[in-house]
N, C-alpha and C positions, 0 to 999 in steps of 0.2 A: 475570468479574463476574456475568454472565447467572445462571451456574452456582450458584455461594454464592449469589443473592438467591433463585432456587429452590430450594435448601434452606432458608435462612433461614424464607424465609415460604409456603414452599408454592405458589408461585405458576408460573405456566406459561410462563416467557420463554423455554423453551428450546422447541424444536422449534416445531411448527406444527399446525393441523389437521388436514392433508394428509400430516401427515409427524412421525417420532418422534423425541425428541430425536437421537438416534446420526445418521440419515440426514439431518437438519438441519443438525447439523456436519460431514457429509462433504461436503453442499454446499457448504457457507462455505470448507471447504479446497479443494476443488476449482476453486472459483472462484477463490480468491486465489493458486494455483496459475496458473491461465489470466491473471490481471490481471498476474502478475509473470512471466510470460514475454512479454508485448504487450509490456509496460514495459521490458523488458531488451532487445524486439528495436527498438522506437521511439531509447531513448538510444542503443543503438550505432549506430543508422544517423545519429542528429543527430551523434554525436560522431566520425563517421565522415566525414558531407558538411557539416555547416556548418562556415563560416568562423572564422577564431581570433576576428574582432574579436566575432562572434556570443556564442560561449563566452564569452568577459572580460566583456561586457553583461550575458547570464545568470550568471555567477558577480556581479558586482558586486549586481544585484539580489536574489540568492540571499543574500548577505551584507547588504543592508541589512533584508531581511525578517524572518531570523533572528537578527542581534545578532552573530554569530559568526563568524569567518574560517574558511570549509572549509578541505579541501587542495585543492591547487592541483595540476591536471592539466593538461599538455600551456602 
C-alpha cells in the first residue's frame, strides 16, 4: 500500500531519513521474521504446558471474538 501511494503521489512513506527505501523494508522483514519465531516458540510451549481446560477457554474466546469456529486442535 505504502508502495502505490508513493508512486501515486510522490510522497515519501517508504523508507526513512536514516534509511532508503530497500533497507527500510529489510527491516520490517527481518523484524517480522523475529516477531514469528517469538510467536511460534511462545504458542508451542502454551500448547505444550497448558491445561486442556485452558485451550477450550481460549478457543471459546477466540470463537466469540471472531464470529467463526477455528479447527479444533487436540
Amino acid at each position: 500500500m505504502e508502495y502505490a501511494a508513493d508512486n501515486i503521489f510522490a510522497d515519501g512513506a517508504q523508507g526513512s531519513p536514516a534509511m532508503s527505501a530497500i533497507d527500510d523494508t529489510m527491516w520490517d522483514l527481518i523484524c517480522d521474521f523475529l516477531g514469528g519465531i517469538v510467536g511460534a516458540v511462545f504458542g508451542t510451549l502454551y500448547i505444550r504446558y497448558s491445561h486442556r481446560t485452558h485451550r477450550r477457554r481460549f478457543y471459546k474466546l477466540m470463537t466469540a471474538l471472531t464470529g467463526e469456529p477455528a479447527e479444533r486442535a487436540g
